[in-house]
C-alpha positions in Angstrom: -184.1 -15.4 42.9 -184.7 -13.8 46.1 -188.1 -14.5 48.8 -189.2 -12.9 51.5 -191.3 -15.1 54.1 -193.2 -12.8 55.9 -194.3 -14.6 59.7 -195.7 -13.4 62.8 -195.9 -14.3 66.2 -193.9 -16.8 69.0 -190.8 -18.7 68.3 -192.4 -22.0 67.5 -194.3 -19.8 64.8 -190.7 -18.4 63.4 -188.9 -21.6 63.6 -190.3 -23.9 60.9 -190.0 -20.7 58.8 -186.2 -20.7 59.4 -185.6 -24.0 58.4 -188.3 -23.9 55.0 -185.5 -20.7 54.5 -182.5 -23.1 54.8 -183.9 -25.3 52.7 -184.6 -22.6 50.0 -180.7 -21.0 50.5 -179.5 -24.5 49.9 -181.1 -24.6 46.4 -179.6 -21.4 45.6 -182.6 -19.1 46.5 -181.7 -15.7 47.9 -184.2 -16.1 51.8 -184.9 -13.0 53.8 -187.3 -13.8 57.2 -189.4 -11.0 58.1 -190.8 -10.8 61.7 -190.8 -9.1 65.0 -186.7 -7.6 66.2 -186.9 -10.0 69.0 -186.2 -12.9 66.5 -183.1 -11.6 64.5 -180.3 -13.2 66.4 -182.2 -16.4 65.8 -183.1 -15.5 62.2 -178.7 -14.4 61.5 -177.5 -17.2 63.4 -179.4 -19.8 61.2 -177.9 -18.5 58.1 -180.5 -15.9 56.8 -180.9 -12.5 56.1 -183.6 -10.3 58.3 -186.0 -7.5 58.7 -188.0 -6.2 61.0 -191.5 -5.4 62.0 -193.2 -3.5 64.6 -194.3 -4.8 67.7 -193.5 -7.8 69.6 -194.3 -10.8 71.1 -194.7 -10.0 74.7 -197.2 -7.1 73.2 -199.5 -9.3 72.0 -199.4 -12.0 74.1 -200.2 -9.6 77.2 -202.9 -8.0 75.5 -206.7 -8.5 76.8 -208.3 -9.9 74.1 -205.6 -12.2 73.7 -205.6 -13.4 77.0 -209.0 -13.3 77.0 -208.7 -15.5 74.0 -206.4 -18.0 75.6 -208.6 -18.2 79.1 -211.5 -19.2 77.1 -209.9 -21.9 75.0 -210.2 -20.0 71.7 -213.8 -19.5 72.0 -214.8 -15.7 72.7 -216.3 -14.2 70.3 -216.2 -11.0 72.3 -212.6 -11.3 72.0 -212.4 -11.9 68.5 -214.6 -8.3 68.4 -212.1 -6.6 70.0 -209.3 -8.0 67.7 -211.0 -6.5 65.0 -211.6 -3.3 66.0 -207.9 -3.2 66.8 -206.3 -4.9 63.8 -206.9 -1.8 61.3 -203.5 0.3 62.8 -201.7 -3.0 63.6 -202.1 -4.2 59.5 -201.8 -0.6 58.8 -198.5 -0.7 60.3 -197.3 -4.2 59.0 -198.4 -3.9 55.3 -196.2 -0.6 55.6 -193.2 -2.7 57.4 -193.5 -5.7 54.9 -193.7 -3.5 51.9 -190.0 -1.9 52.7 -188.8 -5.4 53.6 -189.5 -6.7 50.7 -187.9 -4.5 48.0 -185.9 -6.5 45.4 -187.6 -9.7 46.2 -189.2 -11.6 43.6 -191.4 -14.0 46.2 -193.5 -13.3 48.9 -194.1 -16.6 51.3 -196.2 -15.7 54.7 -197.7 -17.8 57.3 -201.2 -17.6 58.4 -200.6 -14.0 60.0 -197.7 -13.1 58.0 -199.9 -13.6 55.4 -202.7 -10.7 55.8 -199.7 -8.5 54.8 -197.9 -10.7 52.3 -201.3 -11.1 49.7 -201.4 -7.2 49.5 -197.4 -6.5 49.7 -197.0 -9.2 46.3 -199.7 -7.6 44.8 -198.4 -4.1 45.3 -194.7 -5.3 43.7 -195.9 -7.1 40.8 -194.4 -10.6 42.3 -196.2 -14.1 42.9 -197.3 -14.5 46.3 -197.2 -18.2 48.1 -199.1 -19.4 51.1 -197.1 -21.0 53.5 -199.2 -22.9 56.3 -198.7 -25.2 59.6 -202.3 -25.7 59.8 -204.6 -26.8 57.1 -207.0 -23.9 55.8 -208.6 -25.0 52.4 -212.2 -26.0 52.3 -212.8 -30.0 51.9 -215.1 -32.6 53.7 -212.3 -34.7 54.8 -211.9 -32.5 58.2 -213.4 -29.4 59.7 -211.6 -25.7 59.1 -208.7 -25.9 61.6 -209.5 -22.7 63.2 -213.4 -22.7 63.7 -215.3 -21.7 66.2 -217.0 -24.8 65.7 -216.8 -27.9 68.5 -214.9 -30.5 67.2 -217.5 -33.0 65.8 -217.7 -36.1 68.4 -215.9 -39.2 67.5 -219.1 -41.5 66.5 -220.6 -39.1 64.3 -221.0 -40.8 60.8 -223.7 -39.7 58.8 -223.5 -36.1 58.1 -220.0 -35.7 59.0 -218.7 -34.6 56.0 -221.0 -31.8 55.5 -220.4 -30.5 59.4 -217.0 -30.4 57.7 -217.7 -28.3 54.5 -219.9 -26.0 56.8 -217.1 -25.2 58.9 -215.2 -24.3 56.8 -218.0 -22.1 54.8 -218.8 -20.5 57.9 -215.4 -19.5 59.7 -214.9 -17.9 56.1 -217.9 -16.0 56.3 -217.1 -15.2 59.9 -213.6 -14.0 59.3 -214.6 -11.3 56.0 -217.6 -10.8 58.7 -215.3 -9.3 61.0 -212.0 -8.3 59.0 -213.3 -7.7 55.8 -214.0 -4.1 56.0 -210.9 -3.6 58.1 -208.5 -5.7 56.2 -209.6 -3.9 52.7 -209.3 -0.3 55.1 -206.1 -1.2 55.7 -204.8 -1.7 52.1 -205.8 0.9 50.5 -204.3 3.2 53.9 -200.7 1.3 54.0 -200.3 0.1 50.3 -202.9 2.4 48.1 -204.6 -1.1 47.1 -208.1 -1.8 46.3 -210.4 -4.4 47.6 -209.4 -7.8 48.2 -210.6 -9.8 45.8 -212.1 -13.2 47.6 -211.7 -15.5 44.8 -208.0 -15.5 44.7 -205.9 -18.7 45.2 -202.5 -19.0 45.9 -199.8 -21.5 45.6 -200.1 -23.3 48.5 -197.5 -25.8 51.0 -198.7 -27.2 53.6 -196.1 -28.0 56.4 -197.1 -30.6 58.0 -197.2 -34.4 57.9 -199.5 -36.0 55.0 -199.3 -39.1 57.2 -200.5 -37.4 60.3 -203.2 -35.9 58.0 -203.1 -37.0 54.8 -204.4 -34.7 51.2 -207.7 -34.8 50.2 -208.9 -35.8 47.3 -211.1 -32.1 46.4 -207.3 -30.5 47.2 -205.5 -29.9 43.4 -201.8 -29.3 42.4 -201.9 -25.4 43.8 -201.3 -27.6 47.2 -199.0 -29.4 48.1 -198.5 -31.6 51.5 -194.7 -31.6 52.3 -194.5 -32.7 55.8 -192.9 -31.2 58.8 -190.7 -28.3 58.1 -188.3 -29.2 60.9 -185.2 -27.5 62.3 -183.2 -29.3 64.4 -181.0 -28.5 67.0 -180.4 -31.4 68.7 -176.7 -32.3 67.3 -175.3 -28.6 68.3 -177.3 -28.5 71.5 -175.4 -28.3 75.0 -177.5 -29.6 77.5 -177.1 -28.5 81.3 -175.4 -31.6 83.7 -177.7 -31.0 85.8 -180.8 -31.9 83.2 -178.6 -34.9 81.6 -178.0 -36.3 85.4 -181.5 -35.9 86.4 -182.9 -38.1 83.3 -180.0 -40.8 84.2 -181.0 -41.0 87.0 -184.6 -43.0 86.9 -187.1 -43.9 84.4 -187.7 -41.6 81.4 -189.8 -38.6 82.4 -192.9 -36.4 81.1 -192.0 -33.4 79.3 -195.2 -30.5 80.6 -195.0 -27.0 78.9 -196.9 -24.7 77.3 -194.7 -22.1 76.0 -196.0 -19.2 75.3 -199.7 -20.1 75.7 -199.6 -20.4 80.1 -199.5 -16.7 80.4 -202.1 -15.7 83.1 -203.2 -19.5 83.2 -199.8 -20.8 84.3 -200.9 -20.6 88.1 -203.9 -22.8 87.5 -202.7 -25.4 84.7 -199.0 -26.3 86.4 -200.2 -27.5 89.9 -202.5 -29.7 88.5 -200.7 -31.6 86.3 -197.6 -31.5 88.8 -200.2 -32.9 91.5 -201.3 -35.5 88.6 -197.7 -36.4 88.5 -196.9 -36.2 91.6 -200.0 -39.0 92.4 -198.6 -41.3 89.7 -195.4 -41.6 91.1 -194.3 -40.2 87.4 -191.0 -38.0 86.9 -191.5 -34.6 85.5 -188.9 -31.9 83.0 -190.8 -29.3 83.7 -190.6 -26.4 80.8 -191.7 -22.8 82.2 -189.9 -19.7 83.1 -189.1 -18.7 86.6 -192.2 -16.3 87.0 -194.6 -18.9 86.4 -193.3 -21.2 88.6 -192.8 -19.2 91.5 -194.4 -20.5 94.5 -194.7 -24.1 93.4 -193.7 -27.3 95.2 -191.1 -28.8 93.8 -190.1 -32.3 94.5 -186.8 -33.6 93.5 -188.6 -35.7 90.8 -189.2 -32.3 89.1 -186.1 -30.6 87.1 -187.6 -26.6 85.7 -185.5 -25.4 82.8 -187.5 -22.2 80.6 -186.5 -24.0 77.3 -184.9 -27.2 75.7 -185.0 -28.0 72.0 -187.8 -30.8 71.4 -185.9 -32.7 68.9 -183.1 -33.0 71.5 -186.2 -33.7 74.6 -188.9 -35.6 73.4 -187.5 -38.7 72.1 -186.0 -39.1 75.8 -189.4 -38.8 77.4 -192.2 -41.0 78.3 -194.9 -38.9 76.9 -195.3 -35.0 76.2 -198.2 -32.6 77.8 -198.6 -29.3 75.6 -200.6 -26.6 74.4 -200.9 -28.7 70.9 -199.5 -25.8 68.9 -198.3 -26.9 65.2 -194.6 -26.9 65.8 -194.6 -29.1 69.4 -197.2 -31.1 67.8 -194.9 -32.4 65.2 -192.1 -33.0 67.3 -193.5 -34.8 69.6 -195.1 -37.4 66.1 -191.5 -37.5 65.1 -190.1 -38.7 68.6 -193.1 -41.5 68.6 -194.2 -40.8 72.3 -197.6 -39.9 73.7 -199.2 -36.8 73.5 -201.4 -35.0 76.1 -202.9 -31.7 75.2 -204.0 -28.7 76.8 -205.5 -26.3 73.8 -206.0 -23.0 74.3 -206.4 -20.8 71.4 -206.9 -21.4 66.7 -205.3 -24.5 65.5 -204.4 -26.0 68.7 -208.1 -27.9 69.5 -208.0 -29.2 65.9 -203.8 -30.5 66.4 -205.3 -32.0 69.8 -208.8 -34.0 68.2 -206.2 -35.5 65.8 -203.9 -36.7 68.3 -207.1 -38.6 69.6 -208.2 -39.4 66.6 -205.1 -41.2 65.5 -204.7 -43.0 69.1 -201.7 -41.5 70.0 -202.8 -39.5 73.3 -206.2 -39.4 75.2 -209.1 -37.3 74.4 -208.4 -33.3 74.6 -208.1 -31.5 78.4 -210.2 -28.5 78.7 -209.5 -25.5 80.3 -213.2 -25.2 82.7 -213.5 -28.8 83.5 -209.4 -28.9 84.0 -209.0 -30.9 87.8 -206.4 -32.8 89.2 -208.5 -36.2 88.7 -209.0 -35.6 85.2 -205.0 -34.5 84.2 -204.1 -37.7 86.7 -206.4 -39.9 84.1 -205.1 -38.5 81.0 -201.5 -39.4 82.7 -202.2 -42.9 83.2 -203.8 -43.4 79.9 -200.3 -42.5 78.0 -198.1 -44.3 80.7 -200.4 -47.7 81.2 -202.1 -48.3 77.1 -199.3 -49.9 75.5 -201.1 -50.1 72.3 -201.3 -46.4 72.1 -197.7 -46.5 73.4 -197.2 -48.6 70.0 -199.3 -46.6 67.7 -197.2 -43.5 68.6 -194.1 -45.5 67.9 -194.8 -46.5 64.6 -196.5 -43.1 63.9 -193.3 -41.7 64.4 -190.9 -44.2 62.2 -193.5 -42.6 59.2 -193.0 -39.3 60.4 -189.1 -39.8 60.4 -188.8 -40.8 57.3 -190.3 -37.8 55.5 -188.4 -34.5 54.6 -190.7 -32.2 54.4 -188.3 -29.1 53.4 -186.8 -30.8 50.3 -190.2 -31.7 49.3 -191.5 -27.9 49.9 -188.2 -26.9 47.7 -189.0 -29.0 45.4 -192.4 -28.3 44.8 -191.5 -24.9 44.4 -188.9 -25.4 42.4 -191.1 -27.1 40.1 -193.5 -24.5 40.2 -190.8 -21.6 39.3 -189.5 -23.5 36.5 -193.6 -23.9 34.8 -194.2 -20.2 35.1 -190.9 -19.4 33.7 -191.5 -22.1 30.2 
């Protein structure tokens, strides 16, 4: 049987994709990854066939309402206008690159992006479509919708919390058909000759995240399943640099700070900050960022820079890790059972960073306008000095370790395949 998983945008994005696609290969599926060019050698090197889309990474991360997006911490709804009056040629364009991708397959899988184009492309070749998440998207009371524009509801809010939850979920629904609906229908009957979306369709669901560090609810049926982390590791084939191997034998574990591909414009606001915060706690930094967003920094020889470092091979050698609290880093940094200190910036990120808080394992989320020196020293302290969070992450991360979230995910659909086929 051959699948196509069909994701879009940065490499922490890709990544658990890759290995959900091992995982699949392994039980004798046929796995073909389709996203940007940029990502091939990545995608062939791991074992699995490729195809391209347009664009690219560094397109859409440069654009203005993306940026605009990120400097606001995910909350402009001016931004979120202009997306939409831009998505019609960009789904235009996808839905016509997925649809040649995807000949001969007999599944289409796509993340949250991927997926805009993978709903229409399955229905246009007659083959069963699966939604394959990092972030939770189906209604329930249990949590709010993980990308709302909603605040996160404050910690001692009791009575009427569940039905703050159901409303956001009702109304970032609303929200999104609001502003794509017109557009995203538009676009499928342009690229793929389709007619309208039909809003009541569900999909197969998995989930690929930890159902400790969020666990099923109970309104959730057997469409979805909660697999765990889909995690690829790197960590046994991964040559790190001397210098980075002598500089963490050299004193007391360090702080990992980075956030990937989220810094962009902000990188020259958020980095001195936190470097001053460690550089006031008398705390030892790997710093993660390219060259270009470093550039004019003080560095202090407590500091080692290096662009990139595989977090399965990082994180469990650090004291605590300071991110953007995007899906992928998020669960790496569960599974190595340190601290977490987050940053967020755009979609799924705030919600990733209110459940660190909410499960003790990191203080209280950083925000971009009230960001200062004080308050990232604070949020430093709190991970290094509370040795009961220190402990809660620990244990967190024995759960986390011993779940395989890739087998279950293969066996789930396995299970599935095997129904529809009796």
């Amino acid at each position: 049987m051959q699948v196509a998983i069909i994701t879009i945008g940065t490499r922490g994005d890709i990544q658990p994709y890759i290995a959900l696609g091992q995982g699949l290969q392994a039980a004798g599926y046929e796995v073909k990854v389709v996203t940007f060019q940029a990502f091939e050698s990545f995608v062939r090197s791991s074992g699995l066939d490729f195809a391209a889309v347009s664009g690219d990474l560094a397109s859409l991360m440069t654009m203005d309402w993306t940026q605009s997006q990120i400097e606001s911490g995910g909350k402009s709804m001016g931004s979120l206008g202009r997306v939409a009056q831009d998505a019609e040629g960009l789904l235009v364009q996808l839905m016509t690159d997925c649809l040649q991708a995807c000949q001969g397959a007999e599944v289409v899988m796509g993340s949250v992006v991927g997926g805009l184009a993978g709903q229409a492309v399955a229905q246009k070749l007659g083959v069963s479509y699966w939604s394959v998440y990092l972030q939770p998207l189906d209604r329930t009371i249990a949590f709010p919708n993980s990308f709302s524009l909603f605040p996160m509801p404050p910690r001692w809010l009791l009575v009427g919390k569940r039905a703050y939850n159901w409303t956001t979920h009702v109304f970032s629904a609303r929200l999104f058909w609001l502003l794509f609906g017109k557009v995203l229908n538009r676009a499928r009957q342009k690229a793929l000759h389709l007619a309208a979306f039909s809003r009541k369709q569900r999909y197969p669901t998995l989930y690929g995240y930890s159902p400790t560090v969020l666990p099923k609810p109970a309104n959730w049926d057997e469409r979805i399943t909660v697999t765990g982390y889909w995690f690829l590791d790197q960590a046994e084939t991964w040559e790190p640099p001397g210098a980075l191997e002598q500089f963490l034998a050299s004193g007391a574990p360090p702080i990992s700070i980075g956030f990937g591909s989220m810094a962009g414009r902000s990188a020259k606001k958020v980095l001195p900050l936190f470097l001053e915060a460690a550089f006031r706690s008398g705390q030892r930094v790997v710093l993660l960022a390219k060259r270009e967003d470093v550039e004019g920094l003080e560095m202090s020889e407590n500091v080692f820079c290096i662009e990139s470092v595989p977090h399965d091979w990082l994180f469990p050698r650090m004291a605590a890790v300071v991110h953007h609290g995007g899906a992928g880093t998020t669960g790496a940094a569960f599974r190595a059972g340190v601290p977490q200190i987050v940053l967020p910036f755009i979609a799924d990120q705030h919600f990733w960073a209110q459940r660190i808080a909410e499960l003790g394992v990191g203080p209280e989320p950083l925000k971009h306008k009230k960001l200062s020196v004080e308050q990232a020293l604070q949020a430093v302290r709190t991970v290094m000095q509370d040795k009961a969070m220190l402990k809660r992450a620990g244990k967190l991360g024995e759960q986390v370790q011993q779940e395989h979230g890739v087998e279950e995910a293969v066996q789930a659909f396995g299970r599935a395949m095997r129904q529809a086929s009796e």
